[in-house]
C-alpha positions in Angstrom: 38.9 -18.2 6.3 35.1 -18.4 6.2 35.6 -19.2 2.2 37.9 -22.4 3.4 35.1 -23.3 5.4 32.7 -23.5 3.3 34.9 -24.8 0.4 35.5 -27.8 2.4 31.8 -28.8 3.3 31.2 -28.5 -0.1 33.9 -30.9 -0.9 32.2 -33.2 1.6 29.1 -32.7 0.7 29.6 -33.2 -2.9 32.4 -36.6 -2.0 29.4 -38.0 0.1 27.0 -37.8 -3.4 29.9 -39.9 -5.2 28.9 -43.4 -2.9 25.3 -43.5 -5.0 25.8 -46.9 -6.8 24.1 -49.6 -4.1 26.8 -51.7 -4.2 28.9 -49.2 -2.5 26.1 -48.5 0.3 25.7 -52.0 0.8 29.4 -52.7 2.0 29.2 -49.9 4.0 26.2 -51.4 5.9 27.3 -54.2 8.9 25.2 -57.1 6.6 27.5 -59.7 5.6 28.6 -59.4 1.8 31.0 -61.4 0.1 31.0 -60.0 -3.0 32.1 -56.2 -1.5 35.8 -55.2 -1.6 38.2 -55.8 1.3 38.4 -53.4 3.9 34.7 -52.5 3.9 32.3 -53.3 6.7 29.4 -55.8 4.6 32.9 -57.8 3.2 34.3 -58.0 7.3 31.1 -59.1 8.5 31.6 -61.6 5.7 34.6 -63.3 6.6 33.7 -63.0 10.5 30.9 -65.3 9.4 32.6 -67.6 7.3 35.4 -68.1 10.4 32.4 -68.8 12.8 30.9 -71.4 10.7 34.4 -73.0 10.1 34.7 -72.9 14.0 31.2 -74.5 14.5 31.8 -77.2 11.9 35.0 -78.2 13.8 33.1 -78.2 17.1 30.8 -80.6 15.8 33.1 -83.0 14.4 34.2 -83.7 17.6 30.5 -84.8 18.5 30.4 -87.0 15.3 31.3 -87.5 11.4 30.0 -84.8 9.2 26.4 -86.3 8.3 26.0 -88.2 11.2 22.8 -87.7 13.8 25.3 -86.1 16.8 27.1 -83.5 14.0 23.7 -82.5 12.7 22.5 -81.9 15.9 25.2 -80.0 17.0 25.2 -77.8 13.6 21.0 -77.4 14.2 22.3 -76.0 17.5 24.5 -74.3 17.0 22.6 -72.2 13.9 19.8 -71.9 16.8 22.3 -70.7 19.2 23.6 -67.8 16.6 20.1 -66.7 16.1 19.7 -65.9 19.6 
């Protein structure tokens, strides 16, 4: 029993080494990432922030056409909003 015990925390132990390259503990940070593979929480944060700013930019076109003074207000808002 106690050498089943300690097999397996040496098979975590030694799994947990494997993530080294920096890509890999990147993704697994909550920055956004696009270039890390699906599932993992840098390329999430990723897409939540590419569906918010598709969400803002429709917002705003509703104030104005894209490049006009009331859409680039809205989007300076809005970016001020997000950093709040």
């Amino acid at each position: 029993m106690r050498k089943t015990i300690l097999l397996a925390i040496c098979a975590v132990a030694l799994l947990n080494g494997c993530a080294s390259n920096d890509l890999e503990k990147k993704c697994s940070e909550t920055v956004a990432r696009s270039d890390c593979p699906a599932g993992t929480a840098g390329k999430m944060m990723s897409e939540y922030d590419n569906d918010l700013s598709g969400m803002d930019d429709q917002r705003c076109r509703v104030r104005g056409p894209v490049g006009s003074e009331a859409y680039l207000q809205c989007r300076r808002e809005v970016r001020r909003d997000r950093r709040n």
